[in-house]
C-alpha beads as a LAMMPS data file, in Angstrom:
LAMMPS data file: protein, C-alpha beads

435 atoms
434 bonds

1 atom types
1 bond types

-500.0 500.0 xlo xhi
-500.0 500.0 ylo yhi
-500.0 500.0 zlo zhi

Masses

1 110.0

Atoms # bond

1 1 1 33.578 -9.463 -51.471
2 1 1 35.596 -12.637 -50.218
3 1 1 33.528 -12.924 -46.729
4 1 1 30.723 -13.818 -49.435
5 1 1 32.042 -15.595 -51.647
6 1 1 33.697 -17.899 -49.041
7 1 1 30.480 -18.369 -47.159
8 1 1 28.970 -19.483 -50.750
9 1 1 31.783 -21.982 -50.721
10 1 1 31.468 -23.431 -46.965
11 1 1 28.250 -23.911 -47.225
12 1 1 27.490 -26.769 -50.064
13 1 1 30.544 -28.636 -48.551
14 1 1 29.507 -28.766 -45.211
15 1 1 26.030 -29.646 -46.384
16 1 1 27.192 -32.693 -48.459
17 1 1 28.946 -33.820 -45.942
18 1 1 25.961 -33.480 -43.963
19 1 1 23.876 -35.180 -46.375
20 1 1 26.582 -38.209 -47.037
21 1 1 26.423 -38.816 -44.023
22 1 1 22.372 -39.416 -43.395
23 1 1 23.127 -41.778 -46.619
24 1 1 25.638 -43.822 -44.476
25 1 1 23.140 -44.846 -42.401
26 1 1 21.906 -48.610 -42.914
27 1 1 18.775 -50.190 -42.012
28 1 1 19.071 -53.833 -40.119
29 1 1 16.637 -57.101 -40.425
30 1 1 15.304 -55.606 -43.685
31 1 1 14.344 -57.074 -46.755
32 1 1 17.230 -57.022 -49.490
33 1 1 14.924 -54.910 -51.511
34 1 1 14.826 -52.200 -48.978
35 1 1 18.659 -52.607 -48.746
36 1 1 19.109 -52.133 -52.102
37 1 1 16.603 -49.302 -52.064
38 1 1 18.918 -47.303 -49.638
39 1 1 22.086 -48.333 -51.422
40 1 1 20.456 -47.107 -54.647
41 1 1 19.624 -44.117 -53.085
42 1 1 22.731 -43.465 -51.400
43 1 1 24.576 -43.471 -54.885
44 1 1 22.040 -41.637 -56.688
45 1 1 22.921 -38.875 -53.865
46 1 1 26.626 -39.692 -54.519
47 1 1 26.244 -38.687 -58.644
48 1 1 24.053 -35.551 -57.343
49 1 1 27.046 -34.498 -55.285
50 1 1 29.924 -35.307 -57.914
51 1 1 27.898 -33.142 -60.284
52 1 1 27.615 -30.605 -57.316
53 1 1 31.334 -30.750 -57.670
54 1 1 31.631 -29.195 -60.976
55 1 1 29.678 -26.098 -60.449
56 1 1 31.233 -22.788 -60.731
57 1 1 29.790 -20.052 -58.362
58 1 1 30.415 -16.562 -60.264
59 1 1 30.612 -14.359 -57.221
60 1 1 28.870 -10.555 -58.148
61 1 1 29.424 -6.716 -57.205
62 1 1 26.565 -6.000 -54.224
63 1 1 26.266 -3.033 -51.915
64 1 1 27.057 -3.726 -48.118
65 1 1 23.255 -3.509 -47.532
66 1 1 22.585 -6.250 -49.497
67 1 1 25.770 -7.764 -48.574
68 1 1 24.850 -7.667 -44.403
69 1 1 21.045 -9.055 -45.459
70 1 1 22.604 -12.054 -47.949
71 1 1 24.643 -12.791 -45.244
72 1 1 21.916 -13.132 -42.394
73 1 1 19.717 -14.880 -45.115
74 1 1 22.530 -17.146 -45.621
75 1 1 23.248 -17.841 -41.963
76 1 1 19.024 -18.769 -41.356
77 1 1 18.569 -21.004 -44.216
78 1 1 21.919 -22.781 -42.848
79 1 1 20.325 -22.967 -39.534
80 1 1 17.676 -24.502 -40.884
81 1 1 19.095 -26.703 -43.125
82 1 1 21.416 -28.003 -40.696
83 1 1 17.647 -28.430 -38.163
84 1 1 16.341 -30.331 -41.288
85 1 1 19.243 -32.668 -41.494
86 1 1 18.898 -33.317 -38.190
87 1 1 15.251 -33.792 -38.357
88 1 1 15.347 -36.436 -40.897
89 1 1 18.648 -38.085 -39.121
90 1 1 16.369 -38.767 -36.571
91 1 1 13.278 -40.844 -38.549
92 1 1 16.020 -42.549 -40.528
93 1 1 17.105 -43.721 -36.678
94 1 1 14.082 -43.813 -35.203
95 1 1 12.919 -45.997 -38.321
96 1 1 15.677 -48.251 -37.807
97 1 1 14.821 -48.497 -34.361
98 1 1 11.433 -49.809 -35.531
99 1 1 13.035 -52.379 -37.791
100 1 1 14.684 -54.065 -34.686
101 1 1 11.679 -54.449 -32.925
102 1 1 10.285 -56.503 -35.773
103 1 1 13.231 -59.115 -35.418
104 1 1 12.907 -60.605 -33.076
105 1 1 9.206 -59.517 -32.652
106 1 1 8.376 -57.601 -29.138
107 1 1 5.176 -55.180 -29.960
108 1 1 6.078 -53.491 -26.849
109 1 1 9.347 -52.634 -28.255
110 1 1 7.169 -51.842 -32.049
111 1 1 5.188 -49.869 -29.820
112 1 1 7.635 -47.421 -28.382
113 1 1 9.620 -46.999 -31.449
114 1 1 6.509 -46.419 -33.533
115 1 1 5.451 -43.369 -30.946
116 1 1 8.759 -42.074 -31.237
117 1 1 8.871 -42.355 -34.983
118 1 1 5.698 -40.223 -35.140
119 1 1 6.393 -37.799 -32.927
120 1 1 10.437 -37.139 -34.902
121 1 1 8.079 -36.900 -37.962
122 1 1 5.085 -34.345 -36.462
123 1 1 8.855 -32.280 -35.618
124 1 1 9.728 -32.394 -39.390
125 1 1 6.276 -31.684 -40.449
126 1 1 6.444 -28.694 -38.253
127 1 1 9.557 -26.988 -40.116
128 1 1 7.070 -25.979 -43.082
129 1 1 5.535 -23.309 -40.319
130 1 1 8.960 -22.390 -39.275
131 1 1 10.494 -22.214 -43.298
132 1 1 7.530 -20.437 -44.342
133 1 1 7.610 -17.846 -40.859
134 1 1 11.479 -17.063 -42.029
135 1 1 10.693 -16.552 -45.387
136 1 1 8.138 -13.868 -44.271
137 1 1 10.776 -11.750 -42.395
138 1 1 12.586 -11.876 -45.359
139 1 1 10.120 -9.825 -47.093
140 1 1 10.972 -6.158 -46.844
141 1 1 7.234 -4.831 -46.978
142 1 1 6.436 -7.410 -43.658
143 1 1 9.230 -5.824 -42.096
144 1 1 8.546 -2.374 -43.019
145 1 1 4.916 -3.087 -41.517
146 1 1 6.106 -4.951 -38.521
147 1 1 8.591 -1.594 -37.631
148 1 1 5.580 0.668 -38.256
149 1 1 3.123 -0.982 -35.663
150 1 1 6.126 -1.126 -33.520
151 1 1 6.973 2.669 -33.882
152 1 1 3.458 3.260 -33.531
153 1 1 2.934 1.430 -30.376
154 1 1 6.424 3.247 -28.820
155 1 1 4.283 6.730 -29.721
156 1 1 1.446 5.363 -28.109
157 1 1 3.270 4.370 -25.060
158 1 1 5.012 7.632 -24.828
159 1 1 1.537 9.799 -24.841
160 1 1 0.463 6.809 -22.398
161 1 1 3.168 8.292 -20.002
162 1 1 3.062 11.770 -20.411
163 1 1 -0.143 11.668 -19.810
164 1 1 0.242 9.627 -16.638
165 1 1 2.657 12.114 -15.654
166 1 1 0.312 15.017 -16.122
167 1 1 -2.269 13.124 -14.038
168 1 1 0.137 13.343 -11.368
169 1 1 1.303 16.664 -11.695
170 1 1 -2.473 17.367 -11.137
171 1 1 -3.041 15.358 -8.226
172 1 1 -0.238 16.398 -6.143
173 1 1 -1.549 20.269 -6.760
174 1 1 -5.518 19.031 -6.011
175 1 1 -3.921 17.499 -2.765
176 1 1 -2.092 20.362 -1.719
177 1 1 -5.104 22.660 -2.388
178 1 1 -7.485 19.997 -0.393
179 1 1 -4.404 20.380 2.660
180 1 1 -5.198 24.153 2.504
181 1 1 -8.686 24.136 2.501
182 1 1 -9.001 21.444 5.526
183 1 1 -5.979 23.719 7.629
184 1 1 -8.502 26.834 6.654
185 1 1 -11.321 25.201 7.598
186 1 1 -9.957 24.406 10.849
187 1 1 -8.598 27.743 11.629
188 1 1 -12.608 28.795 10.806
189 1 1 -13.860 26.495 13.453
190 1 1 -11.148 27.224 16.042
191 1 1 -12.475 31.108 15.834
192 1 1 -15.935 30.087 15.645
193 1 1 -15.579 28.130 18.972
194 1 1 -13.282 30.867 20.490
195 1 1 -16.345 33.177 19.918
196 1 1 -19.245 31.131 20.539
197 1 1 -16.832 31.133 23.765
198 1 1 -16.648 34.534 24.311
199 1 1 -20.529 34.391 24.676
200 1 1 -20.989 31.977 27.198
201 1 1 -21.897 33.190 30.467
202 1 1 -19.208 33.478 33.308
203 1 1 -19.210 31.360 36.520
204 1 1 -18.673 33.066 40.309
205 1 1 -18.383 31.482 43.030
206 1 1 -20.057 34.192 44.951
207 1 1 -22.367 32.633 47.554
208 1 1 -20.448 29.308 47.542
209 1 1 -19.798 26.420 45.135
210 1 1 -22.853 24.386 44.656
211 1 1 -23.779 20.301 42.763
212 1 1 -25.586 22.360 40.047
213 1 1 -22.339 24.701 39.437
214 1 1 -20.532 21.910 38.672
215 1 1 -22.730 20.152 36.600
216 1 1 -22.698 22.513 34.518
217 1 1 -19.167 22.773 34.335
218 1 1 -18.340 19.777 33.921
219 1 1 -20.383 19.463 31.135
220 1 1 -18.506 22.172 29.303
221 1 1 -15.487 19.965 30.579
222 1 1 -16.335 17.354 28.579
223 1 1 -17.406 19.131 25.674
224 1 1 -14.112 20.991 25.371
225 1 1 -12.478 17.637 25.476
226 1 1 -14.888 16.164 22.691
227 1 1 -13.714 19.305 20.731
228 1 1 -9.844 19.228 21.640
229 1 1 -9.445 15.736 20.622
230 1 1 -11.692 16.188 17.628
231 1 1 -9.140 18.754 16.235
232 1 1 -5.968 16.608 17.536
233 1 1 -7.605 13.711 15.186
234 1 1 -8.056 16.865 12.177
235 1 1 -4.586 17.343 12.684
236 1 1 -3.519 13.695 12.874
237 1 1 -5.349 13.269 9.023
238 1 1 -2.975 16.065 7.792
239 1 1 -0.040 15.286 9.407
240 1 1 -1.107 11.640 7.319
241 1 1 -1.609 9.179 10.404
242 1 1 -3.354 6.252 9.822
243 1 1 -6.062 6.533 12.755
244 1 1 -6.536 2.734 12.135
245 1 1 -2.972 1.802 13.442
246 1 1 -3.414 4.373 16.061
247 1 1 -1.776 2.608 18.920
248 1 1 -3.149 4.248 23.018
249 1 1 -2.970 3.080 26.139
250 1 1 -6.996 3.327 26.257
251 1 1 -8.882 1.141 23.920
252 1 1 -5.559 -1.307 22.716
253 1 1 -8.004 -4.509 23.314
254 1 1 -11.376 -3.128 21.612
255 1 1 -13.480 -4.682 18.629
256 1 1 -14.626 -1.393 17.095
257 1 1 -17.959 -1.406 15.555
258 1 1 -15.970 1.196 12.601
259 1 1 -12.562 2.124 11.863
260 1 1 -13.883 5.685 12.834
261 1 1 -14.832 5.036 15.752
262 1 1 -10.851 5.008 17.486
263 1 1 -11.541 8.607 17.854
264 1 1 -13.430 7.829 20.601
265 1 1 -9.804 6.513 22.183
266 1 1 -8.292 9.381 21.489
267 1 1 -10.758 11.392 23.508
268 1 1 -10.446 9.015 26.289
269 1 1 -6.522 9.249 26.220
270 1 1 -7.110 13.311 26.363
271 1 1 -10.174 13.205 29.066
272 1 1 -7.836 10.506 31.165
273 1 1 -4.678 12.982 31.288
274 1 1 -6.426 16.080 31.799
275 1 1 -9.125 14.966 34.568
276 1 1 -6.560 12.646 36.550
277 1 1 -3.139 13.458 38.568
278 1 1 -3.337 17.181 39.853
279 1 1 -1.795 19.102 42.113
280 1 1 -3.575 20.340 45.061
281 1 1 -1.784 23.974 44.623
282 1 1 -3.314 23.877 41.058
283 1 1 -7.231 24.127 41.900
284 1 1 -7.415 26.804 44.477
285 1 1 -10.645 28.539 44.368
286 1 1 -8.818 32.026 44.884
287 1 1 -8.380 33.437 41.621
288 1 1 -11.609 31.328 39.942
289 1 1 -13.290 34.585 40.042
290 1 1 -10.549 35.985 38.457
291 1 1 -9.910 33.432 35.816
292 1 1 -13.499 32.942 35.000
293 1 1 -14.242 36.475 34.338
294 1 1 -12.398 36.549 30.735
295 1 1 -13.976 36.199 27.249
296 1 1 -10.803 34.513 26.740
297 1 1 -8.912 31.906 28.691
298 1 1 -5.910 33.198 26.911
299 1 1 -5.947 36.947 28.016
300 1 1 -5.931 35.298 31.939
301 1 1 -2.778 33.890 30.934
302 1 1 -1.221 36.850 29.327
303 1 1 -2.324 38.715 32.492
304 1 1 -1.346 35.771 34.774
305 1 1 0.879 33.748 33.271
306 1 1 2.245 31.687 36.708
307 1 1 -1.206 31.791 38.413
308 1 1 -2.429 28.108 39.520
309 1 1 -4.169 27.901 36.435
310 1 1 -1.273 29.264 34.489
311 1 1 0.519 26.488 35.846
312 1 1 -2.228 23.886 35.613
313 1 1 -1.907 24.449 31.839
314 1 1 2.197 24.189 31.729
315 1 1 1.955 21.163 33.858
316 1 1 -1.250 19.277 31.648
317 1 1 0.198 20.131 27.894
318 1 1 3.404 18.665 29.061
319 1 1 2.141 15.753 30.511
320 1 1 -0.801 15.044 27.675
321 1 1 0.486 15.988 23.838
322 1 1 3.264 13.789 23.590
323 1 1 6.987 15.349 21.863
324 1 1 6.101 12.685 18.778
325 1 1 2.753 14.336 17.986
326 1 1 3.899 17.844 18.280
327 1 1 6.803 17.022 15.864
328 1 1 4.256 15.316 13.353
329 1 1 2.062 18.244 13.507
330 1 1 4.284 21.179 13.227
331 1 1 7.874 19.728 12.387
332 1 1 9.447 20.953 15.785
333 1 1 9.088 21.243 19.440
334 1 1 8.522 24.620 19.769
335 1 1 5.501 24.493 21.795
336 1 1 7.620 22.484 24.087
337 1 1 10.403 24.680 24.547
338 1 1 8.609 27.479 24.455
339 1 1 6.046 26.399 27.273
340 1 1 9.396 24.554 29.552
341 1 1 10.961 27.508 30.008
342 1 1 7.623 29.291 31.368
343 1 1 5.991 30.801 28.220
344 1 1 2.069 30.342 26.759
345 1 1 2.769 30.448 22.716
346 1 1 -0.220 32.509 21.507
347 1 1 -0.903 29.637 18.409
348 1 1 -4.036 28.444 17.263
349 1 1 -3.088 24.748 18.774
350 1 1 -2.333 26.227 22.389
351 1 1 -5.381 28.340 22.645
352 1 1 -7.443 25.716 21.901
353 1 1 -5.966 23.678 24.450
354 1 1 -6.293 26.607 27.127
355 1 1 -9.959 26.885 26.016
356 1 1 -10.268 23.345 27.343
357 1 1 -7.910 23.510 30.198
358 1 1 -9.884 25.980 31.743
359 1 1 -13.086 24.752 31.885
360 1 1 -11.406 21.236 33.146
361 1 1 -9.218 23.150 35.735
362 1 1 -12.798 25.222 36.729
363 1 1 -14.448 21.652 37.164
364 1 1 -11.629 20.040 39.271
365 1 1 -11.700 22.801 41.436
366 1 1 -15.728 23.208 42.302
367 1 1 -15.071 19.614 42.761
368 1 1 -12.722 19.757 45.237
369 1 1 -14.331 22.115 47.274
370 1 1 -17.827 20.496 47.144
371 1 1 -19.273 19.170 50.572
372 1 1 -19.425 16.356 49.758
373 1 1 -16.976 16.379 47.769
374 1 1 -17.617 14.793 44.322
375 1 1 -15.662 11.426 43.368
376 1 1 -14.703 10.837 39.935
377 1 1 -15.226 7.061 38.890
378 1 1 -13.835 4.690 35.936
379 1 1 -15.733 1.400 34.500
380 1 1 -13.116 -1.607 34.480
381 1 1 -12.765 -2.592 31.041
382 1 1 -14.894 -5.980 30.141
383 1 1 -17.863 -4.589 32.883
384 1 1 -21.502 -5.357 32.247
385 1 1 -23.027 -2.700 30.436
386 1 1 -25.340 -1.115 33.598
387 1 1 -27.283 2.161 32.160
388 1 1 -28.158 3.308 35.455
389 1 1 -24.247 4.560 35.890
390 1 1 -23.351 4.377 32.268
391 1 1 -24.248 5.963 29.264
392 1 1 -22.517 4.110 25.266
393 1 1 -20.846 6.295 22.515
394 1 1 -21.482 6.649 20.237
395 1 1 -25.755 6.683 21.397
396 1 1 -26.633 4.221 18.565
397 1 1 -24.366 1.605 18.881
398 1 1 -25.450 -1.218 16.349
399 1 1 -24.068 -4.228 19.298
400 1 1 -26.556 -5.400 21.897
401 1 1 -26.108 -4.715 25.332
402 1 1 -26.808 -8.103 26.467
403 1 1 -23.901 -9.335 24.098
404 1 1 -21.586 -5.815 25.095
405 1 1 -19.058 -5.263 27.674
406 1 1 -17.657 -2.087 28.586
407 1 1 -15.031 -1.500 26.027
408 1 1 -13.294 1.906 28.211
409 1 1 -14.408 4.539 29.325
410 1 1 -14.018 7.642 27.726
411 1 1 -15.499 10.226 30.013
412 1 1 -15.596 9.508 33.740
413 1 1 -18.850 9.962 35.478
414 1 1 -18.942 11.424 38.935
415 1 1 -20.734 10.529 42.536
416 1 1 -21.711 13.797 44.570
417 1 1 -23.611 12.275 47.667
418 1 1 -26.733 10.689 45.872
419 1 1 -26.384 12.374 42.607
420 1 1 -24.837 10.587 40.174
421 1 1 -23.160 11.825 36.665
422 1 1 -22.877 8.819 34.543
423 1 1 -20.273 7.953 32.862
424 1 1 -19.544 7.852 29.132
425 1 1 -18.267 4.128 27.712
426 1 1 -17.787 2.823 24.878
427 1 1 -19.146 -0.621 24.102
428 1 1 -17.024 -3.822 22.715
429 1 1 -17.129 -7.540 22.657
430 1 1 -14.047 -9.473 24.208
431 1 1 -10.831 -9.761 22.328
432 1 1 -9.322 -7.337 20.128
433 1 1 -9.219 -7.041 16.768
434 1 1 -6.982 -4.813 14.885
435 1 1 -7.413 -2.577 11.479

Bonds

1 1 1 2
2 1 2 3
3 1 3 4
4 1 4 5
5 1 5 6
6 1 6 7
7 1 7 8
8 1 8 9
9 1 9 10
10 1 10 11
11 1 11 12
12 1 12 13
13 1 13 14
14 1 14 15
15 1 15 16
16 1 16 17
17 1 17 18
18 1 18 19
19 1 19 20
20 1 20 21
21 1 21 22
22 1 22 23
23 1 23 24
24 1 24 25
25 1 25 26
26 1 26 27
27 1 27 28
28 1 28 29
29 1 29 30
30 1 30 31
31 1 31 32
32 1 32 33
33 1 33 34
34 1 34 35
35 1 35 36
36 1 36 37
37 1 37 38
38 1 38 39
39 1 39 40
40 1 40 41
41 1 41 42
42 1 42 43
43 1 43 44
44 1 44 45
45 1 45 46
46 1 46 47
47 1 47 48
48 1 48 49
49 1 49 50
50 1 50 51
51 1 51 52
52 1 52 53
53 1 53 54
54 1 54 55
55 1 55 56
56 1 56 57
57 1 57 58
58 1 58 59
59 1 59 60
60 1 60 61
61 1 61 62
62 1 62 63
63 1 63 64
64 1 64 65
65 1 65 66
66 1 66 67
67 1 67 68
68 1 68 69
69 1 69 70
70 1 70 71
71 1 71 72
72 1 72 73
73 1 73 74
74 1 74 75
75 1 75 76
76 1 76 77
77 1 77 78
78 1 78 79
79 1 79 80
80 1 80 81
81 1 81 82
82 1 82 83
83 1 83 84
84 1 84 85
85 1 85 86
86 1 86 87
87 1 87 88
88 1 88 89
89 1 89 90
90 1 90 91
91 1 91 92
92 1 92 93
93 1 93 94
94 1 94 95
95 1 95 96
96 1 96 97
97 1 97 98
98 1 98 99
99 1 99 100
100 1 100 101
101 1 101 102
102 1 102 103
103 1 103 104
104 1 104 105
105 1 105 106
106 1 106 107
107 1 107 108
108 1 108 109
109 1 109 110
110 1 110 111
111 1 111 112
112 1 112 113
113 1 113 114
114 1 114 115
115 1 115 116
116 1 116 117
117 1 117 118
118 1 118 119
119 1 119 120
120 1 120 121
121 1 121 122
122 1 122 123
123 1 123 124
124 1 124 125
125 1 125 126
126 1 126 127
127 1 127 128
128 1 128 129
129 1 129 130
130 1 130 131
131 1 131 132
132 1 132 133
133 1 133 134
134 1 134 135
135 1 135 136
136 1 136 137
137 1 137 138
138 1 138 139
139 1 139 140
140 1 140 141
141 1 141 142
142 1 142 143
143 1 143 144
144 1 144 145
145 1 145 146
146 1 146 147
147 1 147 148
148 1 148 149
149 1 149 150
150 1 150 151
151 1 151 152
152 1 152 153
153 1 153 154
154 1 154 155
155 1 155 156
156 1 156 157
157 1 157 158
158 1 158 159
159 1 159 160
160 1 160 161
161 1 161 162
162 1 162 163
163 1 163 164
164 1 164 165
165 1 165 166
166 1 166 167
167 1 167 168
168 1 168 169
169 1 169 170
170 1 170 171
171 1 171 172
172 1 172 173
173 1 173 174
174 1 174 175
175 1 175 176
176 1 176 177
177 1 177 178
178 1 178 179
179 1 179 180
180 1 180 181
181 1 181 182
182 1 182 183
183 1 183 184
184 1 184 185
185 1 185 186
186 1 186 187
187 1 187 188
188 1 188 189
189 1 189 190
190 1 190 191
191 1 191 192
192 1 192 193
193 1 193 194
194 1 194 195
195 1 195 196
196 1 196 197
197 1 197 198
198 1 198 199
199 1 199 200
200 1 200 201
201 1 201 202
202 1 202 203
203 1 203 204
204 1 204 205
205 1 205 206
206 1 206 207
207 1 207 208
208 1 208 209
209 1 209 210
210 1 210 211
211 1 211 212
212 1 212 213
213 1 213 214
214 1 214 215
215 1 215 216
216 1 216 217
217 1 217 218
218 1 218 219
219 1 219 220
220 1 220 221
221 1 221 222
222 1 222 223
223 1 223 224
224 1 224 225
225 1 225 226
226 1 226 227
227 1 227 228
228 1 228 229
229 1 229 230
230 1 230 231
231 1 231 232
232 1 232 233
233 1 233 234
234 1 234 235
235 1 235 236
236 1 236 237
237 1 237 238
238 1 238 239
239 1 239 240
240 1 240 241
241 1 241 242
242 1 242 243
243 1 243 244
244 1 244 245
245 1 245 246
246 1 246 247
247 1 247 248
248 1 248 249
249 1 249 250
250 1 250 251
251 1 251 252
252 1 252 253
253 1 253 254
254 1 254 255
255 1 255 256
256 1 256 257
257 1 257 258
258 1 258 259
259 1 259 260
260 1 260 261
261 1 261 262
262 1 262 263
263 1 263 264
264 1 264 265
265 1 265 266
266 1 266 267
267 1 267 268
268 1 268 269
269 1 269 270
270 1 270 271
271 1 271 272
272 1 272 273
273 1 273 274
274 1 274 275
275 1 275 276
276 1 276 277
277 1 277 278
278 1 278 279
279 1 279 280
280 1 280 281
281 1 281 282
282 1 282 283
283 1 283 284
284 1 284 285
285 1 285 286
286 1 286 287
287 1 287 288
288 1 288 289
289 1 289 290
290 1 290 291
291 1 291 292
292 1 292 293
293 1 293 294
294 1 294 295
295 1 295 296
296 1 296 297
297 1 297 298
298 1 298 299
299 1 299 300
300 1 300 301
301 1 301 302
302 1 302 303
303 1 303 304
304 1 304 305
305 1 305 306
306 1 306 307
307 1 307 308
308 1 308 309
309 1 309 310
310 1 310 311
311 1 311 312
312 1 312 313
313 1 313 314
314 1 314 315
315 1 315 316
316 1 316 317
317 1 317 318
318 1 318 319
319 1 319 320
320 1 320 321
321 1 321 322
322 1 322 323
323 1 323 324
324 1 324 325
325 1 325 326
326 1 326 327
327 1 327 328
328 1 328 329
329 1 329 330
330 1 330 331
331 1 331 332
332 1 332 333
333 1 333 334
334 1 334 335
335 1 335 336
336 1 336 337
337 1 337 338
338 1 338 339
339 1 339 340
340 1 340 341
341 1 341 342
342 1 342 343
343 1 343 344
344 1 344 345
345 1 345 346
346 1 346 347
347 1 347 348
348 1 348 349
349 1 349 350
350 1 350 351
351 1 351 352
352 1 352 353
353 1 353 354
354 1 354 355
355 1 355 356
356 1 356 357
357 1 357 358
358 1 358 359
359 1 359 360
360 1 360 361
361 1 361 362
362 1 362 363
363 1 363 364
364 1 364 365
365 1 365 366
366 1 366 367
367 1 367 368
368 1 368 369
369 1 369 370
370 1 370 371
371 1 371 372
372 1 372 373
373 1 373 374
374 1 374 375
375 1 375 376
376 1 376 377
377 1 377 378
378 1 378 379
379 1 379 380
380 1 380 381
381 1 381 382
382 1 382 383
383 1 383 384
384 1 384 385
385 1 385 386
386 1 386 387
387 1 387 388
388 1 388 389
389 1 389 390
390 1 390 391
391 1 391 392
392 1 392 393
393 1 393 394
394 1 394 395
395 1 395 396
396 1 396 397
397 1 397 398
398 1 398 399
399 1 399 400
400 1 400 401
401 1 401 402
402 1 402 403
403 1 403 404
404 1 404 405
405 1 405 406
406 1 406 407
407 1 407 408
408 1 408 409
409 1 409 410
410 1 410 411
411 1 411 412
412 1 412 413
413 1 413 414
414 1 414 415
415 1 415 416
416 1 416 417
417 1 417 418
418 1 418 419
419 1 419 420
420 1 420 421
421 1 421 422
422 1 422 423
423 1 423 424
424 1 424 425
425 1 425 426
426 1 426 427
427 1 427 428
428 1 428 429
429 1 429 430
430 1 430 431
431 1 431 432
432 1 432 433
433 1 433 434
434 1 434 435
């Protein structure tokens, strides 16, 4: 009980001393009526705090609830007391300030003081708010209401997140199931093309190599390609590459008409390795027959494995899926290993790229033996767009071609005496931009 009673006690003296001295402060160049105004005043608060003097406080028994919330009322209305006193210290100087000015007379000087006088009384004016504000907490029912909205938005918040986390929870599993479905659905189209394969019809060179022979081949060529890189970029999307930032050698300068459209660069990349830097041991016409004769490219590796074709394949997956993108797609370098030390892995991945290796290796070869003999040909990068040569990808490209350049190329065309396979290019204007 004595914390309270001697906070009762400090606080009346140190609030009359306080308050005597405000009163000790005397206004200047007045009239001696004013003087004698304050003076009056000032004793009149001298009586009130003699009388003060002679009060008894009676201190009583209170539980330490009540004791904790007396003592933080207590320790507000002090602070605000003592904010008050300070308040109205500052008109009583602010007012004296204003007497100055008027001897000797400067209105600039009446001027300042007066704005300053005004804005130390808006300040006092203002306590009300804040007295009546603290008196409000003090109520018990406004604080039981403010803890309930308080407790109620905490309960809100927490279903807020729990639900947020369930969201989640749900997303990651929708993901996971849309992963399936999309590795599925390529598995689906990998045997669908492996049979619409099988029912192709088989080339022989029989009576001789011929221009239409290859023709045909090549156009299988280049549709295996389209195909192959078409499931790289499948696998790319689940392995979570951004195709935008794709970064090639082919197509690093190129305004793209769409973000989709890089694919094109990746079948360049794949149609540039494959077609470009062979071996002459690699496309002998001896075992074409052989080769050819398969439903499956694969079974003429199992039977065959270090044919020139055999080989052909070692030599091109090494050389064309890089150790980066293997890793990305299946978390090792299997393949690699696997393939290094003379081995054909029998995976989806590998088939596929046998299915196009063969037909590429079958094309190379008729070329090579063609009389006469058929040359492959690129488009420089920033050529005029000529169609007699060239063909664009994709066909409707929304750019003009008087405005267009030759982007790359992204299937070479070839030159067999007078015949001429154009070339496939895809169109840009100069500079690059990037997505």
């Amino acid at each position: 009980m004595e914390p309270a009673a001697e906070k009762v006690k400090r606080t009346p003296s140190c609030l009359l001393l306080r308050i005597s001295d405000i009163c000790k402060v005397r206004s200047v160049g007045v009239a001696p009526t004013v003087r004698e105004k304050l003076k009056a005043d000032g004793s009149a608060a001298g009586e009130s705090s003699e009388d003060g003097a002679h009060l008894k406080v009676h201190p009583h028994q209170v539980s330490d609830n009540e004791s904790l919330s007396e003592c933080s009322s207590v320790r507000c209305e002090e602070a605000f007391i003592e904010r008050l006193l300070d308040s109205i210290s500052g008109l009583k100087l602010n007012y004296v300030k204003f007497q100055q000015a008027l001897v000797p007379y400067d209105p600039e000087e009446i001027t300042i003081a007066d704005d300053r006088f005004m804005s130390e009384l808006q300040e006092t004016a203002g306590l009300k708010d804040l007295y009546v504000n603290m008196n409000k907490w003090k109520n018990p029912m406004y604080q039981c209401y403010v803890s309930s909205r308080i407790q109620e938005q905490q309960m809100l918040a927490v279903e807020l997140q729990a639900g947020m986390c369930k969201r989640d929870s749900e997303i990651a599993c929708l993901r996971a199931e849309l992963d399936e479905l999309e590795r599925k659905n390529m598995e689906l189209t990998e045997k669908i093309g492996q049979n619409a394969s099988h029912k192709e019809r088989s080339f022989a060179i029989g009576m001789g190599v011929s221009t239409g022979m290859f023709m045909e081949v090549f156009e299988l060529s280049s549709k295996s390609i389209h195909d192959f890189a078409k499931l790289v970029t499948r696998w790319m999307k689940l392995s979570r590459w951004n195709l935008g930032n794709l970064t090639l050698p082919i197509g690093s300068s190129v305004i793209y008409e769409k973000r989709s459209h890089k694919k094109y660069a990746v079948e360049a990349y794949f149609a540039c390795k494959m077609l470009m830097g062979d071996k002459e041991d690699y496309l002998s016409l001896d075992a074409f027959d052989y080769i050819m004769s398969f439903k499956d490219p694969f079974d003429a590796l199992m039977k065959a494995p270090t044919s020139c074709f055999g080989r052909f394949c070692r030599a091109k997956y090494l050389a064309t899926v890089p150790p980066g993108m293997e890793d990305s797609f299946f978390g090792n370098l299997d393949h690699r290993s696997f393939i290094q030390n003379g081995g054909h892995p029998k995976t989806p991945f590998y088939q596929a790229f046998v299915t196009m290796s063969r037909y590429v290796w079958a094309s190379l070869a008729i070329a090579r033996s063609l009389n006469p003999k058929a040359e492959m040909f690129h488009v420089k990068n920033g050529t005029e767009f000529r169609s007699k040569h060239m063909e664009c990808v994709p066909a409707k490209i929304t750019t003009g071609e008087d405005k267009a350049c030759v982007g790359f190329t992204v299937m070479p065309g070839f030159k067999i005496g007078c015949t001429v396979i154009r070339c496939r290019v895809y169109l840009s204007m100069v500079n690059a931009r990037n997505f």
